[in-house]
VEXKOL-568687 format. One record per atom (N, C-alpha, C, O, CB): x negated, y negated, z negated; chain. Coordinates in steps of 0.02 Angstrom, whole numbers, plus 50000, padded with zeros to 5 digits. Atoms other than C-alpha are relative to their C-alpha. Glycine has a CB too. Example, Ala and Ser with C-alpha at 12.3 -4.5 7.8 and 13.67 -1.06 7.14 Angstrom:
VEXKOL-568687
49955, 50059, 50000, A
49385, 50225, 49610, A
49955, 49940, 50000, A
49903, 49941, 49967, A
50050, 49999, 49938, A
50042, 50059, 50003, A
49316, 50053, 49643, A
50039, 49945, 49963, A
50014, 49890, 49955, A
49980, 49977, 50071, A
end
This chain:
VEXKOL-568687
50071, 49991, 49985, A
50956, 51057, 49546, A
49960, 49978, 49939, A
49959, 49919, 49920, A
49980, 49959, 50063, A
50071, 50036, 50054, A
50809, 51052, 49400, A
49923, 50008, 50040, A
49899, 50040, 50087, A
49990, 50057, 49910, A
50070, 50012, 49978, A
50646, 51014, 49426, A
49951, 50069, 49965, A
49952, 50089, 49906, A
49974, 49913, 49969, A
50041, 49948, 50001, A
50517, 51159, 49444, A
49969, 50014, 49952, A
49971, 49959, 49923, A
49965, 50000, 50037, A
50035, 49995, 50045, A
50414, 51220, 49309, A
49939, 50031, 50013, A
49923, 50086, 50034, A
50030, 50023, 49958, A
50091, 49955, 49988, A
50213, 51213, 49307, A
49998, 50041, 49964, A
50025, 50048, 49909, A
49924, 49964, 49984, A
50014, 49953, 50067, A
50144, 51352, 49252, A
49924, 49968, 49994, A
49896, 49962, 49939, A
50005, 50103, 50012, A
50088, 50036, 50000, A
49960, 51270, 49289, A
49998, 49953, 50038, A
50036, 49937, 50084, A
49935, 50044, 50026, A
50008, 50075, 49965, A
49884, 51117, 49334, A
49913, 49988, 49980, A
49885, 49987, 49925, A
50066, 49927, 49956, A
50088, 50000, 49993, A
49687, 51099, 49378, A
49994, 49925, 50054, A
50022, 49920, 50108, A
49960, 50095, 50050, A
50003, 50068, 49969, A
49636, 50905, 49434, A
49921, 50009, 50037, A
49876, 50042, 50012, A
50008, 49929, 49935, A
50075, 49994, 49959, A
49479, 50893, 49558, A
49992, 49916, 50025, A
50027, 49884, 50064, A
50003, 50066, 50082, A
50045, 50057, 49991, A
49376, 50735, 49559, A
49993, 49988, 50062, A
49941, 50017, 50079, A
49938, 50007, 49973, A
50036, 49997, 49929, A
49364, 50689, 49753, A
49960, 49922, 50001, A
49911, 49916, 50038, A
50066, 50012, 50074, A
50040, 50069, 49986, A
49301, 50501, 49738, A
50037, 49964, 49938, A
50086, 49982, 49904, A
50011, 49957, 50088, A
49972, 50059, 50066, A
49324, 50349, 49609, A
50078, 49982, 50033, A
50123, 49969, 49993, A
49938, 49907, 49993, A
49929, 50016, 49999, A
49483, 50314, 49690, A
50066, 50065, 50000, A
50124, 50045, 49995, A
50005, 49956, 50065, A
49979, 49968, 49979, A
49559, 50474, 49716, A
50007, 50079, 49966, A
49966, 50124, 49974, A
49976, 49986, 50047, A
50011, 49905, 50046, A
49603, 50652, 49605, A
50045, 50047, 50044, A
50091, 50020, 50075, A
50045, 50010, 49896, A
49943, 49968, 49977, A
49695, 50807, 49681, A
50007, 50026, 49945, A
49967, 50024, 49898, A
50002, 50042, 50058, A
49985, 49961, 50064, A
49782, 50908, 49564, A
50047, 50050, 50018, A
50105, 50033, 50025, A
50031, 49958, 49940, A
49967, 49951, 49992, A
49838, 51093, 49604, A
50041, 50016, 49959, A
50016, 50053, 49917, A
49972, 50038, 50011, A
49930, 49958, 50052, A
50005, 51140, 49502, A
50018, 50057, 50049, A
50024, 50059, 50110, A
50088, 49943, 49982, A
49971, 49932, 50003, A
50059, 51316, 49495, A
50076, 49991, 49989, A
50098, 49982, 49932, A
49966, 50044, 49940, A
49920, 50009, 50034, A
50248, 51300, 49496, A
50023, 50080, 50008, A
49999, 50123, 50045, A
50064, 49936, 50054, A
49933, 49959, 50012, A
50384, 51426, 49451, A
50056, 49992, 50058, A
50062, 49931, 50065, A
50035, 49974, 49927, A
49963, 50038, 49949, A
50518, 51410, 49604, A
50048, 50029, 49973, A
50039, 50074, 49932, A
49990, 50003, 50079, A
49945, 50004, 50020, A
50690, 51409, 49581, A
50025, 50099, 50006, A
50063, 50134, 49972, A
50040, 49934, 50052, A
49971, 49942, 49985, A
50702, 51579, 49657, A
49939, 50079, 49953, A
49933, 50140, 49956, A
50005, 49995, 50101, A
50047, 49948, 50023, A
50565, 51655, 49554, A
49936, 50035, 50011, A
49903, 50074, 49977, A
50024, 50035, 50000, A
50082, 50012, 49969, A
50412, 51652, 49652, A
49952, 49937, 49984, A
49986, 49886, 49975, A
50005, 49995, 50081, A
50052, 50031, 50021, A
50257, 51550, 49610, A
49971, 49970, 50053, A
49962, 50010, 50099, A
49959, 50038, 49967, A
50028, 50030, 49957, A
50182, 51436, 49718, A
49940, 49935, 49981, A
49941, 49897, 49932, A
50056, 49981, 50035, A
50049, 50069, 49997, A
50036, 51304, 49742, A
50016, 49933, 50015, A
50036, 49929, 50073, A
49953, 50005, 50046, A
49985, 50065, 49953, A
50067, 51134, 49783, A
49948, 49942, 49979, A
49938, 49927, 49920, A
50085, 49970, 49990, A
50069, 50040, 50026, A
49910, 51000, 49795, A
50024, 49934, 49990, A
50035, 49904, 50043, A
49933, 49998, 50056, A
49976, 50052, 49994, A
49970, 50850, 49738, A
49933, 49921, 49991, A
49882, 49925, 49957, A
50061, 50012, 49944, A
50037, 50069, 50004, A
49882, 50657, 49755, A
50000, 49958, 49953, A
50054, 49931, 49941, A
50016, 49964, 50041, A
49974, 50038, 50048, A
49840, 50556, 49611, A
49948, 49932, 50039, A
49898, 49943, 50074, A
49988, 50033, 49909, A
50016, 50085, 49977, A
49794, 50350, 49659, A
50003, 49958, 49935, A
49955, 49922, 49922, A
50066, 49964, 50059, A
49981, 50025, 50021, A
49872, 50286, 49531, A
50046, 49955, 50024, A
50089, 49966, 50066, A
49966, 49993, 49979, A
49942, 50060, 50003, A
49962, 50113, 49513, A
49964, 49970, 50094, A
49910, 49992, 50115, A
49985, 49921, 49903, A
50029, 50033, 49955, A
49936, 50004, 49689, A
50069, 49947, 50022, A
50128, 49952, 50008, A
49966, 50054, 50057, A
49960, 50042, 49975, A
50006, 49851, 49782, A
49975, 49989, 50076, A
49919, 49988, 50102, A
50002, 49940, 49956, A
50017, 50031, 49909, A
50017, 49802, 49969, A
50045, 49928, 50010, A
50104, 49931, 49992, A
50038, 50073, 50077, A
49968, 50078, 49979, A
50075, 49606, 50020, A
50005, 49994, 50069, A
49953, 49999, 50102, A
49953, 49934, 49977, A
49985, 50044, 49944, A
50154, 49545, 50176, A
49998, 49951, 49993, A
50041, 49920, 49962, A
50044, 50001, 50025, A
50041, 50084, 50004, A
50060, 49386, 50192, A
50032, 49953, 50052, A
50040, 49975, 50109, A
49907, 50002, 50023, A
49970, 50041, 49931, A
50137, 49248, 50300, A
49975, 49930, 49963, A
49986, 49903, 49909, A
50105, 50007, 50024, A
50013, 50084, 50012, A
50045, 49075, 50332, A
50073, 49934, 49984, A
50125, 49951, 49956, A
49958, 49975, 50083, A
49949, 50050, 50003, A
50163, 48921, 50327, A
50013, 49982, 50066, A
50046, 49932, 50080, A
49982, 49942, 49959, A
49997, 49998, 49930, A
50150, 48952, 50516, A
50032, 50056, 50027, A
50048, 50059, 50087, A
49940, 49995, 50027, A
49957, 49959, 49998, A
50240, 49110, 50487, A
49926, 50055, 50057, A
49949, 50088, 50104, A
50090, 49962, 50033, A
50033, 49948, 49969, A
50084, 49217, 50567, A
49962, 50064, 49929, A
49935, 50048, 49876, A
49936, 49955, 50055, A
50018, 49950, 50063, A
50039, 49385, 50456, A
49933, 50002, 49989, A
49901, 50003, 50041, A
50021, 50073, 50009, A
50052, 49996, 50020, A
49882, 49393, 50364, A
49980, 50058, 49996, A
50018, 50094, 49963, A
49995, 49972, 49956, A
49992, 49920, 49995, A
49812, 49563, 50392, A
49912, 49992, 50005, A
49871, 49953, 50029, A
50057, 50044, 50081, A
50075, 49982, 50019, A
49653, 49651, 50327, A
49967, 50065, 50038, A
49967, 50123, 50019, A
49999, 50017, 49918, A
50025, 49945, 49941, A
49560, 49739, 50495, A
49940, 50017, 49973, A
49891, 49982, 49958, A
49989, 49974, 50082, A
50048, 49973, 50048, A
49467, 49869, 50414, A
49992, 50081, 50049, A
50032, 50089, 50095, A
50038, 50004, 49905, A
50009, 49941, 49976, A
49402, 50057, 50476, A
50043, 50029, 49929, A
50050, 50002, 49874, A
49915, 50023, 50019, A
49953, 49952, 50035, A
49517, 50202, 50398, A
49973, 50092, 50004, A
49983, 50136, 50046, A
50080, 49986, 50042, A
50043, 49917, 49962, A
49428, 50375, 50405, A
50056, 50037, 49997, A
50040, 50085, 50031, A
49924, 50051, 49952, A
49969, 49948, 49990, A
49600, 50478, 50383, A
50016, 49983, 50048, A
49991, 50021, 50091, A
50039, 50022, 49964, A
49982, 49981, 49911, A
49686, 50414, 50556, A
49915, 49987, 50055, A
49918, 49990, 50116, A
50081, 49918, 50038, A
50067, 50023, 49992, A
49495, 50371, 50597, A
50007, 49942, 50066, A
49989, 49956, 50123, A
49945, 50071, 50016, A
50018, 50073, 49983, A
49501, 50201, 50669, A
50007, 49929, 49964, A
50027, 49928, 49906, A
50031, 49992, 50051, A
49966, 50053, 50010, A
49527, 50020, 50657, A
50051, 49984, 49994, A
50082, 49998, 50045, A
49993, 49975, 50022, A
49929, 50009, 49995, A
49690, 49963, 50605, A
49999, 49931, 49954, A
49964, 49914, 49906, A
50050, 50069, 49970, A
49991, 50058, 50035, A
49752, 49804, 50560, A
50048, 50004, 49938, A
50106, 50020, 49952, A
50022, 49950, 50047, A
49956, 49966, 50049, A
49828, 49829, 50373, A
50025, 49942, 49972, A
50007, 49885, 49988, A
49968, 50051, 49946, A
49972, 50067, 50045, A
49942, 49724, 50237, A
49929, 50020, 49954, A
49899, 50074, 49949, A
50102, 50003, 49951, A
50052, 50039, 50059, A
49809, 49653, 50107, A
50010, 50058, 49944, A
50064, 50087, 49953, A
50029, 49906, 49965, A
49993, 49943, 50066, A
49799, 49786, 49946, A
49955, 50046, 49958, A
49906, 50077, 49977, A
50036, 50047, 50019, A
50034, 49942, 50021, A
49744, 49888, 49827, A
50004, 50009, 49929, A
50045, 49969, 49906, A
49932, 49999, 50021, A
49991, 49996, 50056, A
49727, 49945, 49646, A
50027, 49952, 49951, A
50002, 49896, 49944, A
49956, 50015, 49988, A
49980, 50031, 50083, A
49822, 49885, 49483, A
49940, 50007, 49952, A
49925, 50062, 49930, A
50066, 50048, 49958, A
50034, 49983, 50055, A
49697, 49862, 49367, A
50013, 50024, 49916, A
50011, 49968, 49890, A
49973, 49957, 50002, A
49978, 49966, 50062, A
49739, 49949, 49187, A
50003, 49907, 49965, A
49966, 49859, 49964, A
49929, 50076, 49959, A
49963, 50041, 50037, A
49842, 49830, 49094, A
50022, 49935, 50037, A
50039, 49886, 50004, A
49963, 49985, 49942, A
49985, 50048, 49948, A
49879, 49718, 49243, A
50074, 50006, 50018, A
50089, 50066, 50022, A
49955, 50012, 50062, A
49957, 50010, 49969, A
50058, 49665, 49305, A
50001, 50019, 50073, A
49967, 49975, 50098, A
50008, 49949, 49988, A
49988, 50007, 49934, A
50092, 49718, 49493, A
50002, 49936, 50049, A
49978, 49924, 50104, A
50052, 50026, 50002, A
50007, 50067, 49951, A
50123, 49557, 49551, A
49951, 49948, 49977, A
49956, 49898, 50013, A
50071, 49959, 50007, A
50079, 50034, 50026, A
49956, 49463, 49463, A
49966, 50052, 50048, A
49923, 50029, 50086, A
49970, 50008, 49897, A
50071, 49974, 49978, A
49870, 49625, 49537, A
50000, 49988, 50106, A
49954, 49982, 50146, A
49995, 50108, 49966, A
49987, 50051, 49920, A
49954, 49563, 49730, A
49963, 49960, 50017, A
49924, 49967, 50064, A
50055, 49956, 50009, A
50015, 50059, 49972, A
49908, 49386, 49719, A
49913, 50009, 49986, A
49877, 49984, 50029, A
50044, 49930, 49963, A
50074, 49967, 50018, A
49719, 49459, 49638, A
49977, 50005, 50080, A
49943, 49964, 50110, A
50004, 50089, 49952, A
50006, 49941, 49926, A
49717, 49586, 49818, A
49995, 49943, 50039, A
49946, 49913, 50060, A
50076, 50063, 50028, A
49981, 50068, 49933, A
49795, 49450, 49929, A
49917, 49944, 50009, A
49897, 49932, 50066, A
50091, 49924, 49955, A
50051, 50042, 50028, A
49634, 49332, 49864, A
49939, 50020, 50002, A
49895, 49983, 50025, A
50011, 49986, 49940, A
50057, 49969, 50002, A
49503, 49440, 49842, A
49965, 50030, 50087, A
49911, 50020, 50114, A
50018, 50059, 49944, A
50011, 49987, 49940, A
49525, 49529, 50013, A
49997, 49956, 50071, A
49955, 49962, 50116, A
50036, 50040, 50001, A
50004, 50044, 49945, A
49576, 49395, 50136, A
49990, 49923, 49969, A
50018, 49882, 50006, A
50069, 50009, 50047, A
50009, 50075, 50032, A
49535, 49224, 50037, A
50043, 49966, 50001, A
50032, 49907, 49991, A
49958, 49959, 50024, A
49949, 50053, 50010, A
49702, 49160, 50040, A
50055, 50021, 49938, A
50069, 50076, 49913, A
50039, 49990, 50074, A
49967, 49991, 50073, A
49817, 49119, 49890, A
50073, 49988, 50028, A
50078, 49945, 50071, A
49972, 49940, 49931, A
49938, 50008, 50001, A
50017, 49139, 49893, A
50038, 49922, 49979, A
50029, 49887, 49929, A
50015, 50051, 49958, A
49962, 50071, 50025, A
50130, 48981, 49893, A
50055, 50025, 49953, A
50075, 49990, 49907, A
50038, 49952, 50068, A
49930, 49946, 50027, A
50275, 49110, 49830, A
49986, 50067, 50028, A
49976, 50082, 50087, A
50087, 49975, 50032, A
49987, 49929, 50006, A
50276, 49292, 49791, A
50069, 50029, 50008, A
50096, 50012, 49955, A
49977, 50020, 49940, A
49945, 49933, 50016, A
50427, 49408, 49804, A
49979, 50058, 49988, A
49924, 50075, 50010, A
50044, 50018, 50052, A
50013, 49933, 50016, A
50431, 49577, 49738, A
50058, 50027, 50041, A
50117, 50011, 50034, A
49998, 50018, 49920, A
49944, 49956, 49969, A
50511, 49710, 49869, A
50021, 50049, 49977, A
50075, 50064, 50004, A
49991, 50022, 50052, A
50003, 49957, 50052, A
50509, 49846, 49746, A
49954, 50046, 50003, A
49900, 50021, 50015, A
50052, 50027, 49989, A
50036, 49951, 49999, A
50424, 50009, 49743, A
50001, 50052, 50044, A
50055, 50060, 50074, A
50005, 50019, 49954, A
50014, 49931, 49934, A
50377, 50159, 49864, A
49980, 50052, 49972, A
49936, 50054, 49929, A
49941, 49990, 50060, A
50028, 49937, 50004, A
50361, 50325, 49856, A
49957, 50004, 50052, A
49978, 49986, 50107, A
50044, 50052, 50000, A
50050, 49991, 49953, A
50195, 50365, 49946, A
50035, 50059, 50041, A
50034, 50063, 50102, A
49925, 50016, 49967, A
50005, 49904, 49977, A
50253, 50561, 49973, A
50017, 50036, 49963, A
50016, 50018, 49904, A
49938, 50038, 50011, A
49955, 49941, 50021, A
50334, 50708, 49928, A
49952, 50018, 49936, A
49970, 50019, 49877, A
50012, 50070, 50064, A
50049, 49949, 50031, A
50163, 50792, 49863, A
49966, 49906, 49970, A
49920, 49926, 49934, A
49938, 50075, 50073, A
50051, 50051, 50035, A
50076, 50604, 49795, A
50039, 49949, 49953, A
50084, 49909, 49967, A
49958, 49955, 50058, A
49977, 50050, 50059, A
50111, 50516, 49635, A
49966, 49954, 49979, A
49938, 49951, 49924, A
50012, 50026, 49947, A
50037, 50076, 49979, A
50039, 50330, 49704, A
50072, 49949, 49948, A
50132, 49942, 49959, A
49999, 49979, 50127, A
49934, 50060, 50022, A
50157, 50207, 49603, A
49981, 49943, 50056, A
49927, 49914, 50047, A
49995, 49958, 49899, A
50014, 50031, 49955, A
50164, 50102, 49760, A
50038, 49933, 49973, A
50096, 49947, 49955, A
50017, 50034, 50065, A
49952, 50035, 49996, A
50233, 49925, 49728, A
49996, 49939, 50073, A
49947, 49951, 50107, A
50004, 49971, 49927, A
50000, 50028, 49937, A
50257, 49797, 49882, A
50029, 49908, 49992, A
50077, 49892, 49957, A
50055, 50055, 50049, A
50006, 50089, 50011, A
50256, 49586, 49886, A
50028, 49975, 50059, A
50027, 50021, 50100, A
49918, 49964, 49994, A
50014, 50024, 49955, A
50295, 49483, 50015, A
49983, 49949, 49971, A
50007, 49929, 49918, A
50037, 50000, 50046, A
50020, 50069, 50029, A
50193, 49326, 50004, A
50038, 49944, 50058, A
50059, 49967, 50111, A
49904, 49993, 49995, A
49993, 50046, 49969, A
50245, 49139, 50078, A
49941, 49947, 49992, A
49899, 49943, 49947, A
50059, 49982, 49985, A
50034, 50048, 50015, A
50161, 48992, 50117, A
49912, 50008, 49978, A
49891, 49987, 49924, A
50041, 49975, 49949, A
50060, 49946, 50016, A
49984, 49075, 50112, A
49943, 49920, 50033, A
49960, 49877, 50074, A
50002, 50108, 50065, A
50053, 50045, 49996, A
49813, 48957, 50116, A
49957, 50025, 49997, A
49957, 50064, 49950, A
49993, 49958, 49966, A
50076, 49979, 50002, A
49642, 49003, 50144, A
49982, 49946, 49948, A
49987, 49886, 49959, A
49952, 49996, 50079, A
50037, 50047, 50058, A
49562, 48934, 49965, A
49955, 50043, 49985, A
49959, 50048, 49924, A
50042, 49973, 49931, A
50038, 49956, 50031, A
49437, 49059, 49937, A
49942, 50041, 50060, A
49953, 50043, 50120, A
50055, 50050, 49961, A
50051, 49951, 49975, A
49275, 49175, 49993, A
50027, 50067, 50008, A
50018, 50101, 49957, A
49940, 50005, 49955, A
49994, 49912, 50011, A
49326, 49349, 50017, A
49945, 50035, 49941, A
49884, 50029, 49944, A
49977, 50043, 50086, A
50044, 49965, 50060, A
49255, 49448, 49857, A
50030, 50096, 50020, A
50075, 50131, 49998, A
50035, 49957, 49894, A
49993, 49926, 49994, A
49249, 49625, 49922, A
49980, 50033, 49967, A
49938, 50008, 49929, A
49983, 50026, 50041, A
50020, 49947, 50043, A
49226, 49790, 49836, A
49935, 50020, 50040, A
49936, 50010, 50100, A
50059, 50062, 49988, A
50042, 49969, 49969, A
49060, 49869, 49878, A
49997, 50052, 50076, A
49948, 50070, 50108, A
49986, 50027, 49953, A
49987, 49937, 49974, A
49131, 49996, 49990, A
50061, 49958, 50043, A
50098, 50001, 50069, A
50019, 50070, 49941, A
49933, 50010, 49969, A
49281, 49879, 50079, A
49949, 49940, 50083, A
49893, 49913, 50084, A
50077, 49943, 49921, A
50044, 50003, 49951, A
49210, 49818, 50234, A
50070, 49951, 50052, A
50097, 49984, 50096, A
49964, 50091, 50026, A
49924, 50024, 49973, A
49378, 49680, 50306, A
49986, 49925, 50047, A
49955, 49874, 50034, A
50061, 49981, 49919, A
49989, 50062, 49984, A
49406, 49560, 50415, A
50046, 49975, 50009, A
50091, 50017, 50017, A
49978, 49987, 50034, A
49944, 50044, 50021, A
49529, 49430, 50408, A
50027, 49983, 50080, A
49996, 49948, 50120, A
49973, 49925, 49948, A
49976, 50029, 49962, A
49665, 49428, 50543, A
50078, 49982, 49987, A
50121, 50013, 49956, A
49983, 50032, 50051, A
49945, 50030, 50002, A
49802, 49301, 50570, A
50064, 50023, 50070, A
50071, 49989, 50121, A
49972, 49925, 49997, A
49943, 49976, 49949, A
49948, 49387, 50681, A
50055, 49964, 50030, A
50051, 49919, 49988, A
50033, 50047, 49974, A
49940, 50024, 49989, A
50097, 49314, 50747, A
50045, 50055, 49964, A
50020, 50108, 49945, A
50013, 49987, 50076, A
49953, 49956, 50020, A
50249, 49402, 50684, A
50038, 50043, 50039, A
50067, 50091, 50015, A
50035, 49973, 49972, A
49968, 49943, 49969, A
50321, 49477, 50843, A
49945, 50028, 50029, A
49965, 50068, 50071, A
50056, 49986, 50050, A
50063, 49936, 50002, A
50143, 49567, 50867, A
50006, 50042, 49944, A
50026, 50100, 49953, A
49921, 49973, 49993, A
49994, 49973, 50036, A
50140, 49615, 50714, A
50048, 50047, 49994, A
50029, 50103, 49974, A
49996, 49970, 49969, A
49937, 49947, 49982, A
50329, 49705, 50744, A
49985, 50048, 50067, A
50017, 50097, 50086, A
50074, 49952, 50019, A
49997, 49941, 49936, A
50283, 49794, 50892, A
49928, 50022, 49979, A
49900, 50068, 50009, A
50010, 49968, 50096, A
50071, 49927, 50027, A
50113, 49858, 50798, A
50035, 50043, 49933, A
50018, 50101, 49923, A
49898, 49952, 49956, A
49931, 49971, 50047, A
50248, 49909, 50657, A
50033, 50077, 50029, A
50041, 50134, 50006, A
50074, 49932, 50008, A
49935, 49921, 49979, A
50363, 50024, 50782, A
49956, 50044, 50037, A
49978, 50099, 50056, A
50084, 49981, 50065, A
50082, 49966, 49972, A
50177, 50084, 50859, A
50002, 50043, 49953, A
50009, 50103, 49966, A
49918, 49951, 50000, A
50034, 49933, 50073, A
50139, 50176, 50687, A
49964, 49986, 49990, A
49933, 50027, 49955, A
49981, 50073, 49999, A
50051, 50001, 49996, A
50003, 50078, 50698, A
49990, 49957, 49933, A
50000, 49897, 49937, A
49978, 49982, 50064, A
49988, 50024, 50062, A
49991, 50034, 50520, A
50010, 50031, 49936, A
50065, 50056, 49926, A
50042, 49972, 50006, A
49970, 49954, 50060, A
49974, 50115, 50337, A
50059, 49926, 49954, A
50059, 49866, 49965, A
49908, 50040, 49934, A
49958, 50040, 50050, A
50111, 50036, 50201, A
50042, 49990, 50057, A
50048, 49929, 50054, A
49968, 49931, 49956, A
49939, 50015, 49967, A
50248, 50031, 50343, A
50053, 49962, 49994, A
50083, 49915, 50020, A
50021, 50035, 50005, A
49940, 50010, 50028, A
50365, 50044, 50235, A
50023, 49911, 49956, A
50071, 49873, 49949, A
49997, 50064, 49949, A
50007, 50096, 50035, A
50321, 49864, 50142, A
50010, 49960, 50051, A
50046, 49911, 50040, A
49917, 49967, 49968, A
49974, 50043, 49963, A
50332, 49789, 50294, A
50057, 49970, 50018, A
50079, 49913, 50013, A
49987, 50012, 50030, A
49929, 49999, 50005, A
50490, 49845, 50344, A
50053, 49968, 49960, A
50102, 49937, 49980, A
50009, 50048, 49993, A
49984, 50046, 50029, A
50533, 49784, 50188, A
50016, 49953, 50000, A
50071, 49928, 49990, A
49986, 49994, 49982, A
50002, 50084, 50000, A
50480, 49622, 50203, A
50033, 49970, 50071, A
50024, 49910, 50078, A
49911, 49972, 49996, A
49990, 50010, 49917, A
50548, 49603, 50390, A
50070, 49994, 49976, A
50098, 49939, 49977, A
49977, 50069, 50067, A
49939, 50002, 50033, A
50709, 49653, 50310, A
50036, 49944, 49939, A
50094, 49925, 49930, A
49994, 50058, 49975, A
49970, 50055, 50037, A
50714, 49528, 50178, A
49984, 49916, 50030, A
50002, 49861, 50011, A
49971, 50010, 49924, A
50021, 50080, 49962, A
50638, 49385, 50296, A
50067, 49992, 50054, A
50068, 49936, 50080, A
49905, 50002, 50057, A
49962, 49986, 49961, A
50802, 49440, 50410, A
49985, 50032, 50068, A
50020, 50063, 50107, A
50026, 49954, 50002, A
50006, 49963, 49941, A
50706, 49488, 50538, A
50033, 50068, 50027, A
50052, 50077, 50085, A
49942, 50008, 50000, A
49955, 49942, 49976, A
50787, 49660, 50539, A
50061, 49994, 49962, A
50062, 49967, 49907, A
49968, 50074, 49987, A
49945, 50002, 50032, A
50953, 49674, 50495, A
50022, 50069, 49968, A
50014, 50122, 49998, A
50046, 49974, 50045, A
49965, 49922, 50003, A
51040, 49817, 50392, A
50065, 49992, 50028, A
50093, 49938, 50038, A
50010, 50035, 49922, A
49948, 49999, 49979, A
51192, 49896, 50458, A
50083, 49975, 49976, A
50131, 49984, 50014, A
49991, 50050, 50009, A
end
């Protein structure tokens, strides 16, 4: 299997966080096709856990599933920033608490069609030391979960970054692999 060949590629501005970008590919079989792909850039999401072991989660409105949802902490790498500086940044900025210990879970593919460099944290030992410093436009409030809520809002769907969780659930033992 090789990878397709653009024949074109046109990027469309939809918001400061957000580009699409139509490529024209070549297909394997010789037909031409569209495909709209997502640009984000770099980003991080943290599974936050107090020293009480309850999840720190940033309840915010979401206009694509359009409601409330309680999310992991996150958001942009800033250009020339480390992933895990731009975590404990997110973690801090959004819910006012600072990491006792970071882990890095590794990286995510957002999606087939979106090229998000996703990376994923779990934090420990978490402290409220800080004000929330929101972005103009982020609108959060700060909730503290237990952890078997938090798992049964997990196998709900009720949740973007899933997959970080899972993660982190997985390396806390909570889930086991086979």
């Amino acid at each position: 299997m090789k990878p397709w060949k653009a024949l074109k590629r046109v990027v469309h501005a939809h918001s400061p966080y957000k580009k699409i970008e139509d490529v024209l590919f070549e297909l394997p079989n010789g037909r031409e096709a569209t495909f709209s792909l997502s640009h984000i850039g770099k980003v991080v999401a943290v599974m936050a856990l107090t020293r009480d072991n309850r999840v720190i989660l940033a309840r915010q409105y979401r206009p694509g599933p359009d409601r409330v949802l309680d999310e992991l902490p996150g958001g942009s790498v800033d250009e020339g920033e480390d992933p895990e500086t731009a975590a404990h940044r997110e973690l801090l900025e959004e819910t006012g608490y600072e990491a006792g210990k970071m882990i890095p879970l590794g990286r995510f593919l957002e999606g087939a069609y979106s090229t998000i460099d996703k990376h994923g944290f779990l934090a420990f030992d978490c402290e409220p030391r800080a004000k929330q410093q929101l972005d103009p436009n982020e609108f959060i409030e700060v909730i503290l979960k237990p952890l078997p809520d938090f798992f049964t809002q997990l196998r709900a769907g009720d949740s973007t970054d899933g997959e970080i969780a899972w993660a982190a659930l997985l390396e806390l033992g909570i889930v086991k692999a086979p």
